[in-house]
Structure formats: structure tokens, C-alpha cells
C-alpha positions as CSV (number, residue, x, y, z in Angstrom):
1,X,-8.4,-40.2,20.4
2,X,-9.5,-39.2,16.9
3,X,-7.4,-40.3,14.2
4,X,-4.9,-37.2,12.6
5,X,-6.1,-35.9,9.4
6,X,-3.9,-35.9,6.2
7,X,-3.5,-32.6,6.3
8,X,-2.5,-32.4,9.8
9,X,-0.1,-35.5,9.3
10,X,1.3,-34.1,5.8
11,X,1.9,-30.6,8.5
12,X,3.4,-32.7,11.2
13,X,5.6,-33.9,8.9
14,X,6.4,-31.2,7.1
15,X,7.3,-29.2,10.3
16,X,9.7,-32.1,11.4
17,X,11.5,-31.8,8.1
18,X,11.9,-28.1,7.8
19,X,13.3,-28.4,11.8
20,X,15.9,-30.8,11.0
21,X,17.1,-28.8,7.9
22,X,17.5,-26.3,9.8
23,X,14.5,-24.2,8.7
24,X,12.3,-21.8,10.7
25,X,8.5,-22.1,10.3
26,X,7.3,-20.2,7.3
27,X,10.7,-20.5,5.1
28,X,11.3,-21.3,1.7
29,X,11.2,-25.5,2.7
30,X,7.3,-25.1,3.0
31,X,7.1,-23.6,-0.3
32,X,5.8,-27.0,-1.8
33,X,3.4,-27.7,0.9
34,X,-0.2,-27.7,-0.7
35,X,-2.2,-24.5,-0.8
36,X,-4.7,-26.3,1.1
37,X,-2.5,-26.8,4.0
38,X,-1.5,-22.4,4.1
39,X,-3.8,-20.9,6.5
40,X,-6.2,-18.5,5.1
41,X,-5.0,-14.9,5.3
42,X,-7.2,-12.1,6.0
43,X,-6.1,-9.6,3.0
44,X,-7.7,-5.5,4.5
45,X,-8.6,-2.9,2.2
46,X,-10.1,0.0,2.0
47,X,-12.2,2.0,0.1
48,X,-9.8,4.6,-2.7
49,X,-10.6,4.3,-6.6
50,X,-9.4,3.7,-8.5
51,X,-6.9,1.8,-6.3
52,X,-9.1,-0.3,-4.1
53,X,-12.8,-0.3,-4.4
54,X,-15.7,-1.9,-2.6
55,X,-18.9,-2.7,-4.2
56,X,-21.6,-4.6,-3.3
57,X,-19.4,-6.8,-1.0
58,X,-17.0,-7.3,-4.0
59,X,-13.3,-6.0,-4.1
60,X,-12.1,-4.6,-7.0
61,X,-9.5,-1.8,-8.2
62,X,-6.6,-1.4,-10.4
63,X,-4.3,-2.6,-7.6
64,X,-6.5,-5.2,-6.5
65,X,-7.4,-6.9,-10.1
66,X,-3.5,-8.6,-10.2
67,X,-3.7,-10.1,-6.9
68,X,-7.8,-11.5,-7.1
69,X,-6.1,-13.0,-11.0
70,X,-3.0,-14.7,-9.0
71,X,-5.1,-16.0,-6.2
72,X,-7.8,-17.4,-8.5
73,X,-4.8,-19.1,-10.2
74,X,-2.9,-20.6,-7.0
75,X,-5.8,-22.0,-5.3
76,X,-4.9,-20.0,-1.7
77,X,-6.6,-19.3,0.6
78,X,-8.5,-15.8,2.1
79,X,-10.8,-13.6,2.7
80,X,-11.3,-9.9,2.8
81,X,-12.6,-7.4,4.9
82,X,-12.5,-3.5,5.0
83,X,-10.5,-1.9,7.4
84,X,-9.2,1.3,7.4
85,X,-5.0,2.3,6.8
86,X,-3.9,3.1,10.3
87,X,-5.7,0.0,12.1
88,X,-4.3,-2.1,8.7
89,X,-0.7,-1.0,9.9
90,X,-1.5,-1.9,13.5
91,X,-2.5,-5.6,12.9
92,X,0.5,-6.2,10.4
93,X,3.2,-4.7,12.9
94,X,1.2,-7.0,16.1
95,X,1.9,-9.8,13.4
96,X,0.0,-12.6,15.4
97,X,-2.6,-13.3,13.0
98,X,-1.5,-13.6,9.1
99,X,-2.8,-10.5,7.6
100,X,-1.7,-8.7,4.4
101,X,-2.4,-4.9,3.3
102,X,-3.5,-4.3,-0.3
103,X,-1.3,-2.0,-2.0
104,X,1.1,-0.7,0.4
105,X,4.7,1.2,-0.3
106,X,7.9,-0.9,0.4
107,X,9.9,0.9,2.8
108,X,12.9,0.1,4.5
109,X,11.5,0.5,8.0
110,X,8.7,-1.4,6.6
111,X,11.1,-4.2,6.3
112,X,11.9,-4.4,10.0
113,X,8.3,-6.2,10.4
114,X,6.4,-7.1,7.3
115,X,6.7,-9.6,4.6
116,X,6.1,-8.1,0.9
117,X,4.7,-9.5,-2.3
118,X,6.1,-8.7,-6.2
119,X,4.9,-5.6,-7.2
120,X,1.3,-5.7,-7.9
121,X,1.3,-2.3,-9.6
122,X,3.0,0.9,-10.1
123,X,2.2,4.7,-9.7
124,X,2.1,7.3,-11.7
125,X,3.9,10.1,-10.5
126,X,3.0,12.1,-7.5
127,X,1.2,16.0,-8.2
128,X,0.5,18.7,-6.0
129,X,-2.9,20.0,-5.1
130,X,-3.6,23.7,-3.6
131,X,-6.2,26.4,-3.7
132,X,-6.0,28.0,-6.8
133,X,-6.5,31.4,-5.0
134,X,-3.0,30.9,-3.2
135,X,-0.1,33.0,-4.7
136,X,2.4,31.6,-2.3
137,X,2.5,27.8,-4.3
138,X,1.7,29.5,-7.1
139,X,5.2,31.2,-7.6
140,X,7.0,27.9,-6.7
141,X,8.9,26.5,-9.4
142,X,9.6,23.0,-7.5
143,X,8.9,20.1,-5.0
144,X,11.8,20.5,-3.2
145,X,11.0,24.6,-3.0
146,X,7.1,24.1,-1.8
147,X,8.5,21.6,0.6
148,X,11.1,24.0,1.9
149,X,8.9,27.2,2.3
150,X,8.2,27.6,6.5
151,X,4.9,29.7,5.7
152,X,3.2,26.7,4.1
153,X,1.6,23.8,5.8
154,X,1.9,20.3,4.0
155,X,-1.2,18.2,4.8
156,X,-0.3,14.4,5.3
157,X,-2.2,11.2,5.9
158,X,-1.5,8.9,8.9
159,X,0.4,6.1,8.2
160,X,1.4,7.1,4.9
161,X,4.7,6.8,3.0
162,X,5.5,8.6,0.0
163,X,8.2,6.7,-1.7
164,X,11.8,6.7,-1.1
165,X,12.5,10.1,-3.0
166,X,10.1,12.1,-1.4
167,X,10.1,10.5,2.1
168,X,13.7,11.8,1.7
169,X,12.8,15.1,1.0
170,X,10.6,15.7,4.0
171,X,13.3,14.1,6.0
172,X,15.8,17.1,4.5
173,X,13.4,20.2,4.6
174,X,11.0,19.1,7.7
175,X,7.6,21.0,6.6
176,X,5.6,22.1,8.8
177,X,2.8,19.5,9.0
178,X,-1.0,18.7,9.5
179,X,-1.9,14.8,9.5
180,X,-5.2,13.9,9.2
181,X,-6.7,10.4,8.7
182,X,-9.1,10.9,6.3
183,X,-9.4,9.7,2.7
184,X,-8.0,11.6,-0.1
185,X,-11.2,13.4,-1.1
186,X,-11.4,14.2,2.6
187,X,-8.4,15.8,2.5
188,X,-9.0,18.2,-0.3
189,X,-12.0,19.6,1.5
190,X,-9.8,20.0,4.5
191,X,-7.4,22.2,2.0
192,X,-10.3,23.8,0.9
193,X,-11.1,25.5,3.9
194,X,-7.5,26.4,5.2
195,X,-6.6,23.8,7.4
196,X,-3.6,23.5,5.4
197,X,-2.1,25.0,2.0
198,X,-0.9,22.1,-0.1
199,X,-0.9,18.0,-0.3
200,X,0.6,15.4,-2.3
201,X,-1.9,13.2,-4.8
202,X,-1.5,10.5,-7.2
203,X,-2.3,11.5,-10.1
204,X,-5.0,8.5,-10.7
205,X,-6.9,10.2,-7.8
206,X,-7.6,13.4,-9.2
207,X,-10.5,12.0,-11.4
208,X,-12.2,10.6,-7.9
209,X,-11.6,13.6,-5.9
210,X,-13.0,15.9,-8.2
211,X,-16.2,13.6,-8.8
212,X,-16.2,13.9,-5.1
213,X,-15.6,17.6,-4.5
214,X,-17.8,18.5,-7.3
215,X,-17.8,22.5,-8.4
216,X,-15.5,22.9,-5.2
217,X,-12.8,21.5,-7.3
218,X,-12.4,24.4,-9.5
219,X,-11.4,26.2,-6.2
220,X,-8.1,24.2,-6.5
221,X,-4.8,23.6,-8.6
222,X,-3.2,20.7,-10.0
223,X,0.6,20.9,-10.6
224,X,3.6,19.0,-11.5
225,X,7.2,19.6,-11.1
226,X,10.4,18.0,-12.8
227,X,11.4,16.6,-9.4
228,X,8.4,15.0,-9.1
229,X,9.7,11.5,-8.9
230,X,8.2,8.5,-11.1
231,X,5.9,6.9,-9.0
232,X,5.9,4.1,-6.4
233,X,5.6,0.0,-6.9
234,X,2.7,-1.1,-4.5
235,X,2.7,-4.7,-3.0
236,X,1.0,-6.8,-0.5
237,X,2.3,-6.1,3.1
238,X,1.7,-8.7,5.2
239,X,2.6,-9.9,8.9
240,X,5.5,-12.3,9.6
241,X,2.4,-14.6,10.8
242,X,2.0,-14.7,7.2
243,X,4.0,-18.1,6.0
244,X,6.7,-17.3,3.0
245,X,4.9,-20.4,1.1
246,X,2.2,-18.1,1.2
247,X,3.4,-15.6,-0.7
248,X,6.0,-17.4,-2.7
249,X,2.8,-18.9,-4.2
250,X,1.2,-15.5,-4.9
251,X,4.1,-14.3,-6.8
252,X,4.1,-17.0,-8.9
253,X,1.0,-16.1,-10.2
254,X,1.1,-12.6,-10.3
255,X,1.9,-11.0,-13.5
256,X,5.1,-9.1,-14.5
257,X,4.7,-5.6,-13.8
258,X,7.5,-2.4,-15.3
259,X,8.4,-2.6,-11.5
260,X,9.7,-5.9,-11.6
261,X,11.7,-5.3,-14.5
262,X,13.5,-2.3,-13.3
263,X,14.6,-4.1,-10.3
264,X,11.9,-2.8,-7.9
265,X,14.3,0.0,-6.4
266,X,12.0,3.0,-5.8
């Protein structure tokens, strides 16, 4: 038989140690293991500037710079590939492969299968796009009162949390809902022609969706209300196949963010 590799002997080892401390495969013991012996984790994105963008081959995006800095700084392994939100959610929950999401919402039910990073960056608050022609959201005054309204239909993507506060709030006032899994420039055109009469944006969209939209988008509104909350940290979400050293080592490199100073509570 061939003889065992290094590696393979520094794993063996490794994996002996942690089970006679007492540590599960993945915990913080293997947080000094080499990054050459983490597996390499698949990181999914998806096209959404200014968030996550895909050009020639090449990620990029304001959520996406921290994390290419941090891994170019810990030596860890990965690649990417482009894979859309809903089947991103699937192959984290199956957690048999380690995978990690770019830029997705910590949520407690979140929790109950995923591994997160440190905040890679953090929203601006959430505004609410309609048709402009609509005198129904126009005489609203609040969030929490378009929310409420039965006549009005609140258009939702898939998968999609909206932070704490505002997951809240739909949980309280239960609006009647039409989820669609289409980008967010896809669904302003649906809101355009009726399909529903409002939907949540961040605000660093708005620039993309009306480049997208094009003349349309003087057919809707932008507003914002005071119980708008701030907006939402977003982090690497990754499968439990995903070892802690793994991320413990991309946290280290990551920088700071206004998120990690405030505790990360939203």
C-alpha cells in the first residue's frame, strides 16, 4: 500500500486528538489545522449589483469584495459558481457537501442548520416601491399601515428574509402575498403590470433596477417611512459540512464592519 501523505497523517492525527478531547469534527480544536488541510468550499452567488456581480467569470460586488480580501489573506480554499437563491438554500439545508451562500440574512431559524460568518457587510435601510399611479400606497403614512391594508398585495421573493423587524411585522399583519422567484428588476416589472401593488427594495438596488427598467421606472414610486428599520448585516451562510476552522479562519481576516460593533443584533 501507498505510503499516507502528510496531509493525510497530520488529518489522522488531528481527528484522533479532537476525539479524545472530546471534540466533534469541525470544532474549534481544528481551528489550527493548516488551510491546506480545509476542504475547498464551494461559495454560490448570484447575479444582484451592486451586491453580487458576475463578470467575465469574475465575482465581484460590495458584499463580495470583504470576503475575496479575507480569503486572499488566509490562504483557504474555494471556488465559485453561480447558482440561483432558492437552489443556494437547498444545498446549505442538505448540508452534505460544504457550501456557503454569499450575503445571506442571519435568522434564527437560519440557525437551526447553517453555520454563519462575521458580518461581511451591512444594509441600508429597506424602501418601498409601487406604481406611482396607485392612490391606495400613496395615502399611507407607514410600513406597518401598507403592510396591514387587506386590498394590497405585497410581492415577495422565494427564500427571502427581511430582517428581524420586518419578518416580525409580516408575522403580525399577514399580507396578502405573491412570491415570485425572480430577481429584483424582475420583480418591478411584475409590479408594473399589476401582478401585485407594492414590494420591499434595498435601497442600493434602486440605481440597478431603474438602469434595468429604463423609462418604465418613472411609472413607479420610491418611499421611505420612520419604521423603516436600519438595515440588515449580511454574512456567509454555509452548511454544517462546512468545518468551523473554516470559517474561524475567514473571520480572522475579514474586516470590522458597524455590524460587528453593534453586537450584530438585527
Amino acid at each position: 500500500m501507498a505510503s499516507m501523505s502528510t496531509g493525510w497523517r497530520r488529518r489522522l492525527f488531528g481527528g484522533v486528538v479532537a476525539l479524545f478531547l472530546g471534540f466533534a469534527p469541525g470544532a474549534s480544536a481544528d481551528t489550527d489545522w493548516p488551510a491546506s488541510d480545509l476542504p475547498a468550499v464551494e461559495l454560490m452567488l448570484h447575479q444582484r449589483p451592486p451586491y453580487y456581480t458576475i463578470q467575465d467569470a469574475a465575482p465581484g460586488g460590495i458584499v463580495v469584495a470583504p470576503v475575496l480580501t479575507a480569503l486572499s489573506e488566509s490562504g483557504l480554499r474555494h471556488f465559485w459558481t453561480n447558482v440561483p437563491p432558492t437552489r443556494q438554500l437547498l444545498a446549505i439545508r442538505r448540508s452534505d457537501t460544504p457550501v456557503c451562500g454569499v450575503g445571506w440574512f442571519r435568522t434564527e431559524e437560519r440557525e437551526g442548520f447553517a453555520r454563519f460568518s462575521r458580518p461581511l457587510y451591512t444594509d441600508h435601510p429597506m424602501v418601498v416601491l409601487s406604481r406611482a399611479n396607485d392612490p391606495r400606497t400613496a395615502t399611507l403614512d407607514s410600513l406597518a399601515a401598507i403592510l396591514a391594508d387587506p386590498g394590497l398585495t405585497f410581492g415577495t421573493r422565494t427564500g427571502y428574509a427581511y430582517g428581524t423587524v420586518i419578518d416580525s411585522m409580516l408575522e403580525r399583519k399577514r399580507p396578502s402575498t405573491f412570491p415570485s422567484d425572480r430577481d429584483s428588476a424582475g420583480m418591478a416589472a411584475l409590479l408594473l403590470v399589476g401582478l401585485f401593488d407594492y414590494m420591499l427594495l434595498a435601497d442600493e438596488e434602486i440605481d440597478s433596477v431603474r438602469r434595468a427598467l429604463r423609462t418604465d421606472f418613472a411609472q413607479l414610486q420610491v418611499r421611505t417611512f420612520e419604521d423603516t428599520p436600519l438595515g440588515n448585516s449580511r454574512h456567509l451562510m454555509c452548511s454544517q459540512a462546512v468545518p468551523e476552522a473554516w470559517i474561524e479562519r475567514l473571520n480572522r481576516a475579514l474586516p470590522v464592519t458597524t455590524a460587528d460593533a453593534e453586537g450584530d443584533e438585527r
